[in-house]
N, C-alpha and C positions, 0 to 999 in steps of 0.2 A: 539710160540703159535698163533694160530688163532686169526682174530679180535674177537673181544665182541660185539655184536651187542644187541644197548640198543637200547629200543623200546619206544618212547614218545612222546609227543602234547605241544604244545603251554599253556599259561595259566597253568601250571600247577604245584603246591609246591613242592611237594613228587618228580617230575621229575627232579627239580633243585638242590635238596639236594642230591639224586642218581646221579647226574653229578660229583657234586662236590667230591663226596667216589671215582667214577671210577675216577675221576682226580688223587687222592691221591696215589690209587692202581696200578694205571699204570706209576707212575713216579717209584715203589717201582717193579711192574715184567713186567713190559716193554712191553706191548702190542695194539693195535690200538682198537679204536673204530669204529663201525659202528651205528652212528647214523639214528635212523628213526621214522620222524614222522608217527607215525599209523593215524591222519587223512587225511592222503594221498591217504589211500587205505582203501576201504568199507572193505576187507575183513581181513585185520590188524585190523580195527576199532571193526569187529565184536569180531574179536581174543582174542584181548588184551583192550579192552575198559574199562572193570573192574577192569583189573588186573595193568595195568600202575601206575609206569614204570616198563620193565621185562630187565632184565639182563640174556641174553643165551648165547652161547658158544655150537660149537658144536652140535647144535640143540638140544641142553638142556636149559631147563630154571633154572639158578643157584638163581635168587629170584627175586622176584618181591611185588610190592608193597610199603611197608615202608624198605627199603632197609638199611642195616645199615652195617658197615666198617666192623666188626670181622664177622660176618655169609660169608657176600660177600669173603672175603680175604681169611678163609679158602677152603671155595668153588673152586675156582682161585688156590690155592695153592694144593687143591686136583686133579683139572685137569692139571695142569703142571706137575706132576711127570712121 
């Protein structure tokens, strides 16, 4: 599988609980993350400023926001077939 590129900033709740799911789900299908803070870049910031954190794959966005372990896992599980 491709990495997972999760999109997220410092200071922030929702992004460290969304860590902690793709921790769980990548010991369970085995795949890398690409970590990135979006306030690095003005135009990530504009992107995803609202919606952080986003979990994409593929250049699809599989959820963002309140991110939670069974929506994420089937998503993941639907693109690995």
């Amino acid at each position: 599988m491709n990495p997972v590129t999760f999109y997220t900033r410092t200071q922030c709740g929702l992004c460290e609980d969304a860590k902690i799911t793709l921790k769980l789900l990548q010991e369970e299908l085995e795949f890398n993350i690409n970590e990135i803070d979006i306030d690095e870049s003005d135009d990530l910031t504009e992107r995803f400023g609202l919606m952080i954190p986003v979990v994409e794959l593929d250049g699809e966005i599989l959820q963002y926001g309140q991110i939670d372990y069974f929506t994420l896992s089937k998503r993941l599980h639907e693109k690995t077939r």
